[in-house]
C-alpha positions as CSV (number, residue, x, y, z in Angstrom):
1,X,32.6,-11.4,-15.3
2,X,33.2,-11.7,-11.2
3,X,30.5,-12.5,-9.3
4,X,30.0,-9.1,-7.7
5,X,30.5,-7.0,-10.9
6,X,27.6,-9.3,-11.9
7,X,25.7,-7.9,-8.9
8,X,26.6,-4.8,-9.6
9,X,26.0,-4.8,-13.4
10,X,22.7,-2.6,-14.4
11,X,21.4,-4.7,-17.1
12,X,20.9,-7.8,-14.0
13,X,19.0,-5.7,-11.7
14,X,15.7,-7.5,-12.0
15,X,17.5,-10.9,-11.1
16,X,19.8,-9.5,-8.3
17,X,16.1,-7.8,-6.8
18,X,15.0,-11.6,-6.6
19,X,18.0,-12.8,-5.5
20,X,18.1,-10.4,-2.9
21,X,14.0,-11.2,-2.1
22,X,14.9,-14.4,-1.8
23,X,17.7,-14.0,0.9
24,X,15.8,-12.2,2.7
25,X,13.2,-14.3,2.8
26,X,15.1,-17.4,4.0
27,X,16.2,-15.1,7.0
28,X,13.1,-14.1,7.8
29,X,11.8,-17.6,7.9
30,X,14.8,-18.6,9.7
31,X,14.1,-16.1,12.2
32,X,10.4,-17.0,12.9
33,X,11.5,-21.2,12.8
34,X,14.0,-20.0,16.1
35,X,11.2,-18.4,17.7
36,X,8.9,-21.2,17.2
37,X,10.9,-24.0,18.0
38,X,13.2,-22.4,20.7
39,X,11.4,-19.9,22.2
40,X,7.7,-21.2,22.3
41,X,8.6,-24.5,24.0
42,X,9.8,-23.2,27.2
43,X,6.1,-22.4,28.5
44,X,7.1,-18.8,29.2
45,X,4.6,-15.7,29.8
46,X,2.9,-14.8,27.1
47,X,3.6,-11.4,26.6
48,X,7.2,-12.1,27.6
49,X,7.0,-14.8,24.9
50,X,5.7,-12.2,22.0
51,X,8.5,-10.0,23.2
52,X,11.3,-12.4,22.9
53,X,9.8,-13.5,19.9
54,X,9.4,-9.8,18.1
55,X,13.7,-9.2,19.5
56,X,15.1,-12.4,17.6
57,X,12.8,-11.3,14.0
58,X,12.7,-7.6,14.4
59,X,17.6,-7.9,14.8
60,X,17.3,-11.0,12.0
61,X,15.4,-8.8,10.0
62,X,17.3,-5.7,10.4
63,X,20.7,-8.0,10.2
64,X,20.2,-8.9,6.8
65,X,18.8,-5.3,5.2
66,X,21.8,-3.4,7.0
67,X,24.9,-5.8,7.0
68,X,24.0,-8.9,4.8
69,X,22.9,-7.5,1.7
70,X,25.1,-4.3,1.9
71,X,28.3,-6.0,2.6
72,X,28.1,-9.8,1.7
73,X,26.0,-8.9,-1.8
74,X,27.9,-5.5,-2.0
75,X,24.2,-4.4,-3.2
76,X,23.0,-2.3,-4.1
77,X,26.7,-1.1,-5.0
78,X,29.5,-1.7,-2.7
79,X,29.3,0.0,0.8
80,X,32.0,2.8,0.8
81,X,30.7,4.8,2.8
82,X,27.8,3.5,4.5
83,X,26.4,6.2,4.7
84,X,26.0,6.7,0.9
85,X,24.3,3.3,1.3
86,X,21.9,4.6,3.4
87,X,21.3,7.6,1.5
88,X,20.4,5.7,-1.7
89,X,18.4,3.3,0.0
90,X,16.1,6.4,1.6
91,X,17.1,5.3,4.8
92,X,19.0,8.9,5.6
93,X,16.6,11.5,4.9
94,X,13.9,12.8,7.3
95,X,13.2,16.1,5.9
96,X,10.9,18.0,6.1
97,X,9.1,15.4,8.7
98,X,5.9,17.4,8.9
99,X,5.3,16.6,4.9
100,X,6.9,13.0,5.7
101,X,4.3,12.6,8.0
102,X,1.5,14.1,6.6
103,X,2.0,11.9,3.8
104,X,2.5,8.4,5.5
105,X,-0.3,9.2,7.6
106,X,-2.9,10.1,5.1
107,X,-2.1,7.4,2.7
108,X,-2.5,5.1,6.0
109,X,-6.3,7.0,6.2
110,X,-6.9,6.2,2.0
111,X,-6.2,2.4,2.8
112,X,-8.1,2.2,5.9
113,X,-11.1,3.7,5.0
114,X,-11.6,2.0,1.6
115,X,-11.3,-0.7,3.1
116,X,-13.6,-0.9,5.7
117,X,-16.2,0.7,3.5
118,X,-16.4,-1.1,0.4
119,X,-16.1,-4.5,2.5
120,X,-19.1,-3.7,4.7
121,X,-21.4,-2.8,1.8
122,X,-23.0,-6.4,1.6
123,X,-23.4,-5.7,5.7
124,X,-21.4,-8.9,6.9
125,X,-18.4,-7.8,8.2
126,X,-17.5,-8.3,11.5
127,X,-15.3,-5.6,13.7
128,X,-13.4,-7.0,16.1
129,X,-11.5,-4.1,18.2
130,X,-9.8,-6.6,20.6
131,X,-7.8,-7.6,18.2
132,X,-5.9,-4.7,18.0
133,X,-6.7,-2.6,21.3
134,X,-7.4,-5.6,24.0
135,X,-4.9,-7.5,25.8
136,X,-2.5,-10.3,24.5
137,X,-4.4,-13.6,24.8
138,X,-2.4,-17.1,24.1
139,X,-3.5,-18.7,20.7
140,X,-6.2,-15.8,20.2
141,X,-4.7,-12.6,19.6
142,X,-1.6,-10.2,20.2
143,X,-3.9,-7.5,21.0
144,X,-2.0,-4.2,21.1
145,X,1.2,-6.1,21.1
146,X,0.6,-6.0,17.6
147,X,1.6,-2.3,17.2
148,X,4.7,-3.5,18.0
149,X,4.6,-6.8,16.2
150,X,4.5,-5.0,12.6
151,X,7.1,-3.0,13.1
152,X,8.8,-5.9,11.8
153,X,7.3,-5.7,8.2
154,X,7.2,-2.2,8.7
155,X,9.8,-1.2,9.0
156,X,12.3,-3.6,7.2
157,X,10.0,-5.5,4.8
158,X,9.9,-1.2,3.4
159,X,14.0,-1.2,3.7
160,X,14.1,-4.4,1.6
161,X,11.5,-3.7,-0.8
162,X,11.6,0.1,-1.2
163,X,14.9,0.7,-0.1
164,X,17.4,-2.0,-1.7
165,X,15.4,-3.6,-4.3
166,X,13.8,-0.3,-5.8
167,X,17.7,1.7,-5.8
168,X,18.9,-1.7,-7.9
169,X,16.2,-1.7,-10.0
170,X,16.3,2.1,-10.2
171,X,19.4,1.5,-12.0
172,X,18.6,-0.3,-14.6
173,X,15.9,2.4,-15.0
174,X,17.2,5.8,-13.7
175,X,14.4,8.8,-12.6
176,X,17.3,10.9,-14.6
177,X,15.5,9.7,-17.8
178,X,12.3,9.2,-16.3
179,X,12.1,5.3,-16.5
180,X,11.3,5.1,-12.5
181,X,7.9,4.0,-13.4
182,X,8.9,0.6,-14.5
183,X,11.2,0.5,-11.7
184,X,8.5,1.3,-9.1
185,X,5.8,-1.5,-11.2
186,X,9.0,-4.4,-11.0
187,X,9.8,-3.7,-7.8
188,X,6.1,-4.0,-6.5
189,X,5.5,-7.0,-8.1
190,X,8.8,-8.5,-7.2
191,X,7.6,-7.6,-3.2
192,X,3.8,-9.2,-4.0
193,X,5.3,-12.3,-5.5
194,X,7.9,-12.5,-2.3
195,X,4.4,-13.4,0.1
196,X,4.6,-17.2,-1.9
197,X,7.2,-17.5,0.3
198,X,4.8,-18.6,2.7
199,X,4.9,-21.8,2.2
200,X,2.7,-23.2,4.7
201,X,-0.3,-20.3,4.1
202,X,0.4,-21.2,0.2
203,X,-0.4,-25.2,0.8
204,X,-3.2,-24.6,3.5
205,X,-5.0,-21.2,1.8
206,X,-4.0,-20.9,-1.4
207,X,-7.0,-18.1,-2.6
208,X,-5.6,-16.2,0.3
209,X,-2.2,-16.4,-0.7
210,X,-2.6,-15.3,-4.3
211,X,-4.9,-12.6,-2.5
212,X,-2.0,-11.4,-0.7
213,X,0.4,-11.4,-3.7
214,X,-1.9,-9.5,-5.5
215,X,-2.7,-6.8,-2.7
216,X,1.1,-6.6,-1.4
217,X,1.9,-6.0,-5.2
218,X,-0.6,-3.0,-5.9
219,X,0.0,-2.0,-2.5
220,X,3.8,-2.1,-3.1
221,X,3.5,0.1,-5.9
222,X,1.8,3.1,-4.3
223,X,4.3,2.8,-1.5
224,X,7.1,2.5,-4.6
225,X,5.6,6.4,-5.9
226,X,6.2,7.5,-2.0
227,X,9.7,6.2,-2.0
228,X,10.8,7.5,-5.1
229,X,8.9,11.0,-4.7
230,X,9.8,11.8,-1.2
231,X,13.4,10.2,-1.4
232,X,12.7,9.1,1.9
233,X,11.4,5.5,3.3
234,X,9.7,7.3,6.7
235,X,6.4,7.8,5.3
236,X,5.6,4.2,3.4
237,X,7.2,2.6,6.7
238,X,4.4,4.5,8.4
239,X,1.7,3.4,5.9
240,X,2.7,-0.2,6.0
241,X,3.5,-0.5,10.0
242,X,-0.2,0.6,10.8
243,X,-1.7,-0.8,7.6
244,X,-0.7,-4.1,9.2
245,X,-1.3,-3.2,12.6
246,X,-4.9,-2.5,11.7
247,X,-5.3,-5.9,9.3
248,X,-7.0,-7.9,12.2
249,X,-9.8,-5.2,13.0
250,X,-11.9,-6.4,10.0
251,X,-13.3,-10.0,9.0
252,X,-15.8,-11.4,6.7
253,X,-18.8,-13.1,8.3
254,X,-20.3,-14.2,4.5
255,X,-19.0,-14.5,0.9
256,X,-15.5,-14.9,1.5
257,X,-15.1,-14.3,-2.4
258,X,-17.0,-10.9,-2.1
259,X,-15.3,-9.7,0.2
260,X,-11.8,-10.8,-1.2
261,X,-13.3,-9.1,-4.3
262,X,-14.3,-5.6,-2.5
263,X,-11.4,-5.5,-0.6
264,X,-8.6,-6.2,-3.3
265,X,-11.0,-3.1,-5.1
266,X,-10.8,-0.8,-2.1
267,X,-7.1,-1.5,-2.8
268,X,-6.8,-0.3,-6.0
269,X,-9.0,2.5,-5.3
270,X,-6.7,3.7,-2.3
271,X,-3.4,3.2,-3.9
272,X,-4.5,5.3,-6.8
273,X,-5.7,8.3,-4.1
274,X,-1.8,7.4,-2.6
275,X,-0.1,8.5,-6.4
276,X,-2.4,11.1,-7.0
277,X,-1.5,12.5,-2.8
278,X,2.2,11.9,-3.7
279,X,2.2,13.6,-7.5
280,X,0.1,16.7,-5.3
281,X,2.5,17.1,-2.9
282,X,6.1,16.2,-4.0
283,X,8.7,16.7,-7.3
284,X,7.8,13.4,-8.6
285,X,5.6,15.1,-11.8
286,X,8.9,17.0,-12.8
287,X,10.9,13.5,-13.4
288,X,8.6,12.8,-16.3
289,X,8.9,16.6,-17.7
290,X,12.6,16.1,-17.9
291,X,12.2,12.8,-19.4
292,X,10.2,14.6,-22.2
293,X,12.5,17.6,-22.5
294,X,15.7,15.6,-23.2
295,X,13.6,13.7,-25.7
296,X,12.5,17.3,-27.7
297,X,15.9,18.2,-27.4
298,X,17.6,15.0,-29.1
């Protein structure tokens, strides 16, 4: 069988998903490996630095979801039109915005506010507000910057991950016989297991690492039932862009087991208020129904 009918085939959609994780990994890493050892060097202005720095990532990044997997993968099926690759990666539809929004921005207020109260119960946690509303400071902190930092994960680590991974692994299991589940569960893990690609956090923190697997993979699931229900990649993008943007406001000042244990709970707790605000407020319910009705009817 040719290689791209191979790609293409249904029954190899969980190994095309990590093939396709791990290329765009290895851009991404290239990306931040020209910033650091081309950009950094040149003793530059700090902000001007961040700014250069955010370009290169934010058009590698974008590069590889919208040309290289599309037209050098031909995944997830070849692109002819591109626009029907847009429209089954979620990338196309925007309506209606005001329940897009609603939705993105309240599963943003679920994550948020778990988090910062169950990791402040023991009373060590330390706010730190500079980090995400003061100024840009060399080898300290982006400061606001950062809201435009993580549009970078936000925005394409969603494309990736619940754009191109979850429509190939949506084909292996199709909503049509409402199997999306085990698509949505795959294709979370597959994004959580894509953090070890980290190498140098992996080696140097390895508790936090596996933390992060864990949390981007539960995480990656409630934003897999926002994908799939919505049939649109606006409101996760949202979720995950100021989800990350907000990451620095919080540290522990104790038990940094507790707190990795409260948080990864206020987690859970969150993404299970995301399915149950995303099985409220879209179709997603009825997928399951018709599963059940074509099974009374056989």
């Amino acid at each position: 069988m040719p290689f791209y009918e191979k790609l293409q085939n249904p029954k190899n959609a969980i190994w095309v998903s990590i093939l396709i994780t791990l290329v765009f990994g290895f851009m991404v890493i290239i990306s931040q490996l020209i910033s650091r050892y081309s950009i950094y060097p040149l003793g530059l202005d700090y902000l001007l630095e961040l700014f250069i720095s955010f370009s290169i990532q934010f058009i590698f990044a974008g590069f590889t979801c919208l040309f290289v997997i599309p037209f050098l993968l031909k995944t997830p099926k070849e692109v002819k039109p591109y626009r029907d690759f847009l429209q089954e990666v979620r990338l196309s539809n925007h309506k209606p915005l005001s329940k897009l929004l609603f939705i993105g921005m309240t599963g943003t207020i679920f994550v948020l506010f778990f988090s910062l109260f169950l990791t402040s119960i023991p009373g060590n946690l330390i706010l730190i507000p500079e980090n995400v509303f003061g100024s840009p400071i060399r080898d300290q902190t982006m400061g606001w910057f950062g809201f435009i930092h993580y549009l970078i994960p936000g925005v394409w680590e969603e494309v990736y991950a619940r754009g191109i991974v979850l429509a190939v692994l949506l084909r292996l299991y199709p909503i049509e016989q409402g199997r999306q589940r085990k698509a949505i569960i795959i294709g979370g893990i597959i994004f959580g297991c894509s953090h070890l690609l980290s190498v140098p956090v992996l080696i140097s923190n390895p508790i936090y690492a596996l933390t992060q697997v864990v949390y981007a993979s539960v995480i990656g699931i409630s934003f897999g039932y926002i994908a799939v229900g919505t049939g649109s990649l606006l409101p996760s993008i949202i979720c995950h862009w100021l989800i990350d943007s907000f990451s620095v406001y919080i540290a522990p000042s104790g038990d940094i087991i507790l707190f990795l244990i409260l948080f990864m709970t206020a987690i859970i707790v969150a993404s299970g208020f995301i399915i149950v605000l995303v099985h409220q407020t879209t179709n997603i319910g009825d997928f399951n129904e018709n599963k059940r009705t074509s099974i009374n009817s056989n």
